[in-house]
MARLUMGU-996964 format. One record per residue (C-alpha): y negated, z negated, x; residue number from 1; residue in three letters. Coordinates in Angstrom, 1 decimal, padded with zeros to 4 digits, always signed. Each point is the difference from the previous one (the first is absolute). Layout:
N
+--------+--------+--------+-----+------+
|  north |     up |   east | seq | type |
+--------+--------+--------+-----+------+
|      Y |      Z |      X | NUM |  ala |
...
+--------+--------+--------+-----+------+
end
This chain:
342
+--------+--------+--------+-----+------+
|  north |     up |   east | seq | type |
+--------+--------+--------+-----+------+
| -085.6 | -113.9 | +095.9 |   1 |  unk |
| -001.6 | -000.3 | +003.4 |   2 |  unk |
| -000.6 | +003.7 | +000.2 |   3 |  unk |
| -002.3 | -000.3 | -003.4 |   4 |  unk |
| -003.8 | +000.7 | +001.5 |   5 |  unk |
| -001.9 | -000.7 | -003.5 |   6 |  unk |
| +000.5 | -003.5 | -001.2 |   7 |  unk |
| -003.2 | -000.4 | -002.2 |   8 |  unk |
| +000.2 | -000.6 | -003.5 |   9 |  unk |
| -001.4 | +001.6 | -002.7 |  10 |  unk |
| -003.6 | -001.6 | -000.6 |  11 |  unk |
| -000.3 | +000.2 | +003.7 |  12 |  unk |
| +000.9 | +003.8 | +000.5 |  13 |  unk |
| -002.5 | +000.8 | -002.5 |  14 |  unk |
| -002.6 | -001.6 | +002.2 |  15 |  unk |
| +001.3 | +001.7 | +003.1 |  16 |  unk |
| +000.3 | +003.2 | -002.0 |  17 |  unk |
| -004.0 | -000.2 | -000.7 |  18 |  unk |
| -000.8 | -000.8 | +003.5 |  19 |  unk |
| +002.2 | +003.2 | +001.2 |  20 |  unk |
| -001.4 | +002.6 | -001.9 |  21 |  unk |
| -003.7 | -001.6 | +000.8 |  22 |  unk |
| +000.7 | +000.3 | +003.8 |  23 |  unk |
| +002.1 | +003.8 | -000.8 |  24 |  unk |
| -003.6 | +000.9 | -001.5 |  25 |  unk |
| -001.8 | -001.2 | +002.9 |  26 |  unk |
| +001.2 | +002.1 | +002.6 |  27 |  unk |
| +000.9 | +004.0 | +000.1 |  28 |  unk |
| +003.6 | -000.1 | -000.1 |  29 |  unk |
| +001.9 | +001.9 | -002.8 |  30 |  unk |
| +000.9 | -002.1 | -002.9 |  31 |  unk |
| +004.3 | +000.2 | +000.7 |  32 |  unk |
| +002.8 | -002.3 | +000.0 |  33 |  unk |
| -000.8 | -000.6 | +003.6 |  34 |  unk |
| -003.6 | -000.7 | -000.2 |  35 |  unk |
| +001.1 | -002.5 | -002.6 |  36 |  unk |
| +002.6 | -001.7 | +001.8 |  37 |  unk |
| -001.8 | -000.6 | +003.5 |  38 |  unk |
| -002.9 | -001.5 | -002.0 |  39 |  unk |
| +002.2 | -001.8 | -002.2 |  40 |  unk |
| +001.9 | -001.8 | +002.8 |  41 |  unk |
| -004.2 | -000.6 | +001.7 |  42 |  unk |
| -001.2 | -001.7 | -003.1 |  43 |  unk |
| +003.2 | -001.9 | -000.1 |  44 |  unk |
| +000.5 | -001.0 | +003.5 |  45 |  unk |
| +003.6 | +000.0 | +000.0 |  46 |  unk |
| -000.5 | +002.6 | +003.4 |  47 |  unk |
| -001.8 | -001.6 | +002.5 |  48 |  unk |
| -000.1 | +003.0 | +002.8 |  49 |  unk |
| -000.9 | +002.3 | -002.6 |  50 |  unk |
| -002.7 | -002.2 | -000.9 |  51 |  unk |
| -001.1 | -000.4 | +003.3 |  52 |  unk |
| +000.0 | +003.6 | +000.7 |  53 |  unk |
| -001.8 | +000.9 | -003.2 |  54 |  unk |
| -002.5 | -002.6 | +001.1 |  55 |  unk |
| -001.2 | +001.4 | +003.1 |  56 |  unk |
| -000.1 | +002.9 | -001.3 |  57 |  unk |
| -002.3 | -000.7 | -002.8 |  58 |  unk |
| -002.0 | -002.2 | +002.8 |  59 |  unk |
| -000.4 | +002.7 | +002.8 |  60 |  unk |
| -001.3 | +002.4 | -003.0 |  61 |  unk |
| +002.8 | +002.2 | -000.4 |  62 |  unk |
| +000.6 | +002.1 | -002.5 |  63 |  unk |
| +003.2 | -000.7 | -002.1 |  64 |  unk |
| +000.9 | +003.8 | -001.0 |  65 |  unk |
| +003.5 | +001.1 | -001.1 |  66 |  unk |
| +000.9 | +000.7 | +003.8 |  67 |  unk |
| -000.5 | -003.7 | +000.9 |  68 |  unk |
| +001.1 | -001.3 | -003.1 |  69 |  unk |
| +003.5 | +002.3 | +000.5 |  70 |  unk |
| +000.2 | -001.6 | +003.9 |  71 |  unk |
| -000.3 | -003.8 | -001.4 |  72 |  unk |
| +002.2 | +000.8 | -002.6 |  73 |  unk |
| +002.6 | +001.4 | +002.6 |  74 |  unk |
| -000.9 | -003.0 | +002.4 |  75 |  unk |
| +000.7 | -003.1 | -002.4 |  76 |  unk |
| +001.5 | +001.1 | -003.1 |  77 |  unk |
| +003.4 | +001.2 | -000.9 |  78 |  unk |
| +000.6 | +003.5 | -000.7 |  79 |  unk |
| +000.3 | +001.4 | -003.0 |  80 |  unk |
| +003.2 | +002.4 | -001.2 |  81 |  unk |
| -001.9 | +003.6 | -000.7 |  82 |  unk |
| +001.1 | +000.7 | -004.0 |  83 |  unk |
| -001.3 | -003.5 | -000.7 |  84 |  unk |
| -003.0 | +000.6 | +001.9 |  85 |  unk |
| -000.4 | +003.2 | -001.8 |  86 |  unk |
| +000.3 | -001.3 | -003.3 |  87 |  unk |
| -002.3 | -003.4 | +000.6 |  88 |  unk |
| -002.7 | +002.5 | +001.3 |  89 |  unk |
| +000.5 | +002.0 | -002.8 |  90 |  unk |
| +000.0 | -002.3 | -002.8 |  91 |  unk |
| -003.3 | -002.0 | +001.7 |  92 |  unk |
| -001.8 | +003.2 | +000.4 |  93 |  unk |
| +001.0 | +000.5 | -003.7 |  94 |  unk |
| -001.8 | -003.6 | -001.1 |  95 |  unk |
| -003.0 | +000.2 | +002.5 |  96 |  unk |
| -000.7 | +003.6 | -001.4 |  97 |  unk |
| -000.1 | -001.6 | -003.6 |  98 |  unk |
| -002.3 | -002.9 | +001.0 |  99 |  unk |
| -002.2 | +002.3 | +002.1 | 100 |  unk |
| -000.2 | +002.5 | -003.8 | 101 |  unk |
| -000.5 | -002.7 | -002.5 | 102 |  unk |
| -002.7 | -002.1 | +002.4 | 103 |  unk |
| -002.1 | +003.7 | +000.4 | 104 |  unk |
| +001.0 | +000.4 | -003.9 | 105 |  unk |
| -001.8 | -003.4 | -000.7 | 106 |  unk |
| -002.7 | +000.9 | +002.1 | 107 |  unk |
| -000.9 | +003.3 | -001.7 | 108 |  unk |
| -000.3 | -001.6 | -002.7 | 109 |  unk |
| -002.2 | -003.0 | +001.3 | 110 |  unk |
| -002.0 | +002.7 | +001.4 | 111 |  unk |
| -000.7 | +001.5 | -003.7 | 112 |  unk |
| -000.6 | -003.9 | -001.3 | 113 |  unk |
| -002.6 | -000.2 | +002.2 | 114 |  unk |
| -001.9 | +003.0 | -001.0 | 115 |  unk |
| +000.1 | -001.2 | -003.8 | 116 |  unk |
| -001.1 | -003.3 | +000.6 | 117 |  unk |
| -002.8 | +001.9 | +002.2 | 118 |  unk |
| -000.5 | +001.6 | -003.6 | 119 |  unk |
| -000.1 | -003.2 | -001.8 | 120 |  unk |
| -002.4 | -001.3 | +002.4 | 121 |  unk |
| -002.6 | +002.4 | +000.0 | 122 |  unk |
| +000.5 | -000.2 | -003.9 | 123 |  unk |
| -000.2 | -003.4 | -000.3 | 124 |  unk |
| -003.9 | +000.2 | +001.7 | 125 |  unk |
| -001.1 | +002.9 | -002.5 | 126 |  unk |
| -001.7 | -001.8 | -003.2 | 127 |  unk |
| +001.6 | +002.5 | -002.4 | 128 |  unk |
| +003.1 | -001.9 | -000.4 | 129 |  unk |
| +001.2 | +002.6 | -002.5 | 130 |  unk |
| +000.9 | +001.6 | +003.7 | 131 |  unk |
| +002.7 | -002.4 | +000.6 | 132 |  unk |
| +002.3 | +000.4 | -002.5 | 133 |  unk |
| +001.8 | +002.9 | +001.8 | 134 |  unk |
| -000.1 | -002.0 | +003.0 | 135 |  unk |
| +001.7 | -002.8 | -001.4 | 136 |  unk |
| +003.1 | +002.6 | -001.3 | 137 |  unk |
| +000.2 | +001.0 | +003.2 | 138 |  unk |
| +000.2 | -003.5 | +001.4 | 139 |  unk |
| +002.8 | -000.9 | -002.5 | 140 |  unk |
| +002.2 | +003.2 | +000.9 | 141 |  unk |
| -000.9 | -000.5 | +003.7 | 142 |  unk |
| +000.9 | -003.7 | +000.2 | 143 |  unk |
| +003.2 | +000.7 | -001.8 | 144 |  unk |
| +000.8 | +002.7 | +002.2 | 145 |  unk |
| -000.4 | -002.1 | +003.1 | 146 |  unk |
| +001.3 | -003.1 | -001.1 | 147 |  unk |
| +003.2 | +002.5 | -000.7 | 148 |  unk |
| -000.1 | +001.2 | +003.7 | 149 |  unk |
| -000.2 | -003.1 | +001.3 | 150 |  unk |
| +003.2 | -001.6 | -001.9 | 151 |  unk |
| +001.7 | +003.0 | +001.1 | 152 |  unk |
| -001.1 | -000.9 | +003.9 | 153 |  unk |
| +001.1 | -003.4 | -000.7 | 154 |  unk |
| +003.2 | +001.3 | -001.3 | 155 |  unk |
| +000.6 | +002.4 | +003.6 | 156 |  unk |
| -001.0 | -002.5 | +001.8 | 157 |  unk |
| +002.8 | -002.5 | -001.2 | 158 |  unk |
| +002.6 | +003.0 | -000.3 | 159 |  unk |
| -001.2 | +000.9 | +003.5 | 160 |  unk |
| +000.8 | -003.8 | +001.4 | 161 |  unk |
| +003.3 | -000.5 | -001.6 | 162 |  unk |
| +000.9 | +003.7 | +001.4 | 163 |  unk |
| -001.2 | -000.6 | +003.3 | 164 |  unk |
| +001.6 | -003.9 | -000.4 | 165 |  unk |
| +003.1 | +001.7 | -000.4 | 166 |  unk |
| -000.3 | +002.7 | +002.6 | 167 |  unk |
| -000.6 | -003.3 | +002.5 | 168 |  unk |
| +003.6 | -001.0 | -001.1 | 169 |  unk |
| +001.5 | +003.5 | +000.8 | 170 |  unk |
| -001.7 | -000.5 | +003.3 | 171 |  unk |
| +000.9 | -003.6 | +000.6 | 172 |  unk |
| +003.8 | +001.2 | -000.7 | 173 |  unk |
| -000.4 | +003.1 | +002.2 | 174 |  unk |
| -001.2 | -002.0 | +002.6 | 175 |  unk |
| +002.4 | -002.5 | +000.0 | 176 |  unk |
| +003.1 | +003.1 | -000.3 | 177 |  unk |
| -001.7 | +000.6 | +003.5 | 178 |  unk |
| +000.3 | -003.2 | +001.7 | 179 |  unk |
| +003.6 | -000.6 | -000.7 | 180 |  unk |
| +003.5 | +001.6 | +001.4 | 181 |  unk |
| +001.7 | +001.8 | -002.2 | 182 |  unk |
| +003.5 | -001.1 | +001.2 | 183 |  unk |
| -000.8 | -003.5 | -000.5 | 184 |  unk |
| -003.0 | -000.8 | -001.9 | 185 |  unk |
| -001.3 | -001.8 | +002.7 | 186 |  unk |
| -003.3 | +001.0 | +001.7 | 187 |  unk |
| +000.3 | +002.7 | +002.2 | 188 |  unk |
| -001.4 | -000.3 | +003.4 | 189 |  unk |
| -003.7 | +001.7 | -001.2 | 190 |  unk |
| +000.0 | -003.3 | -002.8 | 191 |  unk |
| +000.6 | -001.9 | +003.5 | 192 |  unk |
| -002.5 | +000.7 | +001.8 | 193 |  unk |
| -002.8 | -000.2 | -003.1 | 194 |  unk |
| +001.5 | -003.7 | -000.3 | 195 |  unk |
| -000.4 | -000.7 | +003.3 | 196 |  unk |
| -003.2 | +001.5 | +000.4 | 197 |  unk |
| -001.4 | -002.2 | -003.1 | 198 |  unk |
| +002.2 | -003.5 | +001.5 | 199 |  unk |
| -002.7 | +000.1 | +003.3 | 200 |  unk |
| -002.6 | +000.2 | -002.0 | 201 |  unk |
| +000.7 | -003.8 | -001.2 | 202 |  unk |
| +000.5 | -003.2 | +002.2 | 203 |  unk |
| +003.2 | -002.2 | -000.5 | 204 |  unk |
| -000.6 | -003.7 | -000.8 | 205 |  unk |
| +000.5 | -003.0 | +001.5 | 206 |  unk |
| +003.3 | -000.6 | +001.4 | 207 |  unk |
| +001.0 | +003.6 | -001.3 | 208 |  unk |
| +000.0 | +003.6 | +001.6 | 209 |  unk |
| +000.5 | +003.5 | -000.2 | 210 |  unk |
| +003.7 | +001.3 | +000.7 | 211 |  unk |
| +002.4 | +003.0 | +000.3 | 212 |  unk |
| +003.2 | +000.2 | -000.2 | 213 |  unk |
| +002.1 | +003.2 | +001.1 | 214 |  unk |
| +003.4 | +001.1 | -001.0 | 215 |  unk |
| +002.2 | +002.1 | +001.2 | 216 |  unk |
| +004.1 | +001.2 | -001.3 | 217 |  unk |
| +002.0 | -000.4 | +002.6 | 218 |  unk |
| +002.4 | +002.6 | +001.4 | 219 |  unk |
| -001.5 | +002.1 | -003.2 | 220 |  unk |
| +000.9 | +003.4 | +001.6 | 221 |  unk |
| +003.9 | -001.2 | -000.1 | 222 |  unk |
| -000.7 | -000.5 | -003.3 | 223 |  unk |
| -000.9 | +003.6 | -001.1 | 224 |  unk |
| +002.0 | +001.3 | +002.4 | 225 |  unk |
| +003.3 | -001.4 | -001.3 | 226 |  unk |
| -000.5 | -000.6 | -003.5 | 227 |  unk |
| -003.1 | +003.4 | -001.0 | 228 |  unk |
| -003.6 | -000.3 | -000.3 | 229 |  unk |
| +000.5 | -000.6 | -003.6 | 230 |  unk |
| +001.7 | -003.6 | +000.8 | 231 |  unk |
| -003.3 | -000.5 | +002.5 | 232 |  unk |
| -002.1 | +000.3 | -003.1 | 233 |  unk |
| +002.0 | -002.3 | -001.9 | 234 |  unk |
| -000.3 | -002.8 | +002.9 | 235 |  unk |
| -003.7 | +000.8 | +000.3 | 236 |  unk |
| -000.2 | -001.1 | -003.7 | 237 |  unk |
| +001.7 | -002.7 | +000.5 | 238 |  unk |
| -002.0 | -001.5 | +002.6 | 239 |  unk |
| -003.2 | +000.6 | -001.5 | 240 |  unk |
| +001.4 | -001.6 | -003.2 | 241 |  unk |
| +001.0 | -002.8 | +001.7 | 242 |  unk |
| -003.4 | -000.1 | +001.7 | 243 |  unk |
| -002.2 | +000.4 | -003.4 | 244 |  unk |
| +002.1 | -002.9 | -001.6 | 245 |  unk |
| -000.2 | -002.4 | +003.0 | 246 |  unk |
| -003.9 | +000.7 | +000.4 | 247 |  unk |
| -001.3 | -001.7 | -003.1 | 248 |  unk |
| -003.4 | -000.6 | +001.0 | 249 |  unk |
| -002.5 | +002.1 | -001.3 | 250 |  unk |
| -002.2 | -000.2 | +002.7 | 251 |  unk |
| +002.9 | +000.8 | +002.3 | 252 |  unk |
| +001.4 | +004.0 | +000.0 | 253 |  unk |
| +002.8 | +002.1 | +001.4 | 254 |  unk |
| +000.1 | +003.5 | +001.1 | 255 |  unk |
| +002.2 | +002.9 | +001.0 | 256 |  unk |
| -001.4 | +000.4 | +003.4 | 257 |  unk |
| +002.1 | +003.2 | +001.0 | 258 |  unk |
| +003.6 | +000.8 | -000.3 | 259 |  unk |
| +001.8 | -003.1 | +000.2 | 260 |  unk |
| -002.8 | -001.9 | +001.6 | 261 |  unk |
| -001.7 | -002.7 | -002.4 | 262 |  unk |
| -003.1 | -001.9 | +000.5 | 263 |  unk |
| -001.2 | -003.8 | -002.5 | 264 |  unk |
| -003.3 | -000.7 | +000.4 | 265 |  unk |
| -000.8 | -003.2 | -001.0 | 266 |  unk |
| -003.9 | -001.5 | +000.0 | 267 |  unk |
| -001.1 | -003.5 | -000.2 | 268 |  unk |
| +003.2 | -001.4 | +000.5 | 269 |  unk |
| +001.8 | -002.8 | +002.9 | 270 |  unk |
| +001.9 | +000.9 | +002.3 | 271 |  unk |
| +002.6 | -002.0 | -001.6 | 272 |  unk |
| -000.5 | +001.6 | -003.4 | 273 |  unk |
| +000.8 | +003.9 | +001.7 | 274 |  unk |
| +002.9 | -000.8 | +001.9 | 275 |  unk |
| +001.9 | -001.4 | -002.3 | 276 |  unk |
| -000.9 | +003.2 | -002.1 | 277 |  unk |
| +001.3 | +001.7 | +003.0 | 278 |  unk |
| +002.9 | -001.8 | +000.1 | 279 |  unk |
| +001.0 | +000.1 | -003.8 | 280 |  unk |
| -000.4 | +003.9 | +000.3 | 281 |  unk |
| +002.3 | +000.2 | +003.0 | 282 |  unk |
| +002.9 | -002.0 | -001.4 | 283 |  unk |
| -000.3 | +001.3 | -003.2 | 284 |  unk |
| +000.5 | +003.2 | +001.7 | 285 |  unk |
| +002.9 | -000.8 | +001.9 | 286 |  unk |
| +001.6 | -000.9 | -003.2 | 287 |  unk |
| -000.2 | +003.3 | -002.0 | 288 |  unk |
| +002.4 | +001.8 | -000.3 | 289 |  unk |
| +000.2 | +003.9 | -001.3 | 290 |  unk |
| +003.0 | +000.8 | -002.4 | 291 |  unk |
| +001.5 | +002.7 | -000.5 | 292 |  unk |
| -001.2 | +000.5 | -003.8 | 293 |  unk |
| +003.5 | +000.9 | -001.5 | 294 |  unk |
| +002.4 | -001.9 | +001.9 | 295 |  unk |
| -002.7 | -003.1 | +000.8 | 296 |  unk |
| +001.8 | +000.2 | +003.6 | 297 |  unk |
| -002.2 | -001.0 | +002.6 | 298 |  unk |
| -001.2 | +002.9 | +002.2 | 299 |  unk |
| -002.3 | -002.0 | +002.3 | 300 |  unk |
| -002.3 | -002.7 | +000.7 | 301 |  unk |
| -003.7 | +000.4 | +002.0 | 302 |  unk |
| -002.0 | -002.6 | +002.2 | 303 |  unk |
| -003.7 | +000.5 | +000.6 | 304 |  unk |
| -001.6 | -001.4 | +003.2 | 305 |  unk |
| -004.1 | -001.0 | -000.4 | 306 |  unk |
| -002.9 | -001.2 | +002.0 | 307 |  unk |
| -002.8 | -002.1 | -001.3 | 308 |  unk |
| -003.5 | -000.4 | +001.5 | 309 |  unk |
| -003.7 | -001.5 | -000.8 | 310 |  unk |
| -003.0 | +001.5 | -000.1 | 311 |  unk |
| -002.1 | -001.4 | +002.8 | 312 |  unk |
| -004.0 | +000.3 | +000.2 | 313 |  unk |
| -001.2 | +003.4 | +001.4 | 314 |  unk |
| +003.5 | +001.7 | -001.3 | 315 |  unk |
| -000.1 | +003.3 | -002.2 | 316 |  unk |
| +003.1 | +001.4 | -001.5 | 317 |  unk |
| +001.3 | +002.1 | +003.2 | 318 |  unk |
| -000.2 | -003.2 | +001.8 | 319 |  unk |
| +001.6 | -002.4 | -002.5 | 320 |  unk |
| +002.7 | +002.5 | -001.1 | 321 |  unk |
| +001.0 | +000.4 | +003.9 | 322 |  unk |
| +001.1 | -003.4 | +000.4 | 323 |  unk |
| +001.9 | -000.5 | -003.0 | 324 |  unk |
| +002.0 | +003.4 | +001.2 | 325 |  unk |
| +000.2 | -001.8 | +003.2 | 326 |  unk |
| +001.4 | -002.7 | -001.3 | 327 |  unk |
| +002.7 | +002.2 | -002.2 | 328 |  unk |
| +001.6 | +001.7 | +003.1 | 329 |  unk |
| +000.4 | -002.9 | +001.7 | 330 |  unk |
| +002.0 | -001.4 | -003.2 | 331 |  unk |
| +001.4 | +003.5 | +000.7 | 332 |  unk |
| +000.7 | -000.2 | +003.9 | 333 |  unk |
| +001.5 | -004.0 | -000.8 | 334 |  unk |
| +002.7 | +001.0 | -002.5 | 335 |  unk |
| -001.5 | +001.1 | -003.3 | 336 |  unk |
| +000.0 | -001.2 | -003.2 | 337 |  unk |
| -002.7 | -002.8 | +001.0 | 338 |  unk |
| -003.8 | -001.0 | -000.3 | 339 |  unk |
| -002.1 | -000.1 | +002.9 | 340 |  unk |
| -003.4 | -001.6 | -000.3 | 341 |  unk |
| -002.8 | +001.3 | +002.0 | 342 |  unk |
+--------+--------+--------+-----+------+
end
């Protein structure tokens, strides 16, 4: 699904799972779900603004505290729903509290090893050697006892990463609830933007470019006005299914832009390639039709109208966005229910 932010596998998250909790210990920030994700997605680098932000940060000496960490977090990363929020923190605190116990546990006892085998060493340089053999017990007990604490920090350690491992998935999935609409199952216009966002940060290839396309129900206000919002929902579904069967690249994703408003943005792709994408959506539109689910009559049939442009050098979003919905009203203003290319 294009709306799926974490795409590593498993041998590779484990790496980017140590790298995230060594830059977490680095800097003040509390050790949350948030903390976790904004440096997850930095030692990734699957979020180039936040990376870039976190960058100069770190370069101009700032100090990355929970406040900052909180205003990143809110600047380039979905939001999170607040019980799963809740219960993430919660059960992290829960497993960073245990590795914090059993680590200071392990050093107690290292602590106490150290003072016998100061024992045993000032033992070892007295020539009455019937002085060592107490020594020596102790040793035994004491090595015992810390090779005991140690397995048991091994053991927390590993419990702790396959907790932690799976508190990544519950905030992979939250994440991912956040980007997409819930009427559709398309992203939502915050996913949108996020894509966007990352599609500037890379440069097309040759003979390819960066494109928008933006689609729009026509006379949709007829549509709940004579047949119920309810019906609307129903032909929003429709389009978007239509859409997310018709899109089939995985590079390539569709989006609920607001109300009956759609947007496919397509990177590294022709010109050629997008339009008849376009096109295919359009007709494939035009020939849906929405039943009445007893009788199977047909109650009506929708057209969409779309406008498609390129990303040209110098563009941001605002800029590239504004001609493709320049391009849709003037499929609009020339009839509807046709694609106007930028």
């Amino acid at each position: 699904m294009a709306a799926k932010r974490y795409r590593e596998p498993k041998e590779r998250s484990a790496e980017l799972l140590r790298l995230t909790l060594a830059h977490m210990g680095r800097h003040a920030a509390a050790f949350n779900p948030i903390t976790f994700a904004l440096w997850y997605e930095y030692a990734a680098g699957i979020n180039p603004t936040l990376n870039a932000a976190l960058d100069q940060r770190v370069s101009e000496g700032g100090r990355i505290d929970d406040e900052v960490v909180a205003q990143l977090h809110a600047a380039h990363i979905a939001p999170i729903g607040e019980d799963a929020m809740s219960r993430i923190s919660t059960d992290m605190q829960r497993v960073m509290e245990g590795l914090v116990l059993t680590a200071s546990q392990t050093g107690s006892r290292a602590g106490a090893f150290g003072e016998q085998l100061s024992g045993l060493t000032a033992a070892l340089g007295n020539k009455d050697t019937s002085e060592l053999a107490p020594f020596l017990s102790e040793m035994a007990a004491g090595t015992a006892d810390m090779q005991s604490s140690v397995d048991a920090l091994q053991q927390r350690v590993a419990l702790g990463e396959s907790e932690i491992r799976k508190l990544r998935e519950d905030l992979d999935r939250a994440c991912s609830e956040a980007l997409l609409d819930p009427l559709t199952g398309i992203l939502n216009r915050k996913g949108f933007d996020q894509q966007i966002a990352a599609l500037f940060g890379t440069a097309p290839g040759k003979g390819e470019g960066h494109f928008v396309v933006m689609l729009d129900i026509d006379h949709f206000k007829k549509v709940n006005d004579t047949h119920g919002h309810l019906m609307g929902d129903r032909v929003i579904q429709g389009v978007a299914e239509i859409m997310r069967s018709t899109v089939t690249n995985p590079a390539h994703s569709v989006t609920r832009y607001g109300g009956e408003e759609f947007a496919v943005l397509m990177p590294a792709s022709t010109r050629q390639e997008c339009a008849q994408v376009a096109e295919a959506i359009r007709t494939r539109t035009k020939a849906m039709k929405i039943r009445n689910r007893k009788t199977q009559d047909v109650l009506l049939s929708v057209t969409i109208s779309g406008g498609m442009a390129e990303w040209r050098e110098g563009d941001d979003a605002t800029a590239l966005i504004a001609r493709a919905d320049a391009a849709l009203y003037r499929s609009k203003s020339d009839g509807r229910d046709r694609l106007t290319v930028a």
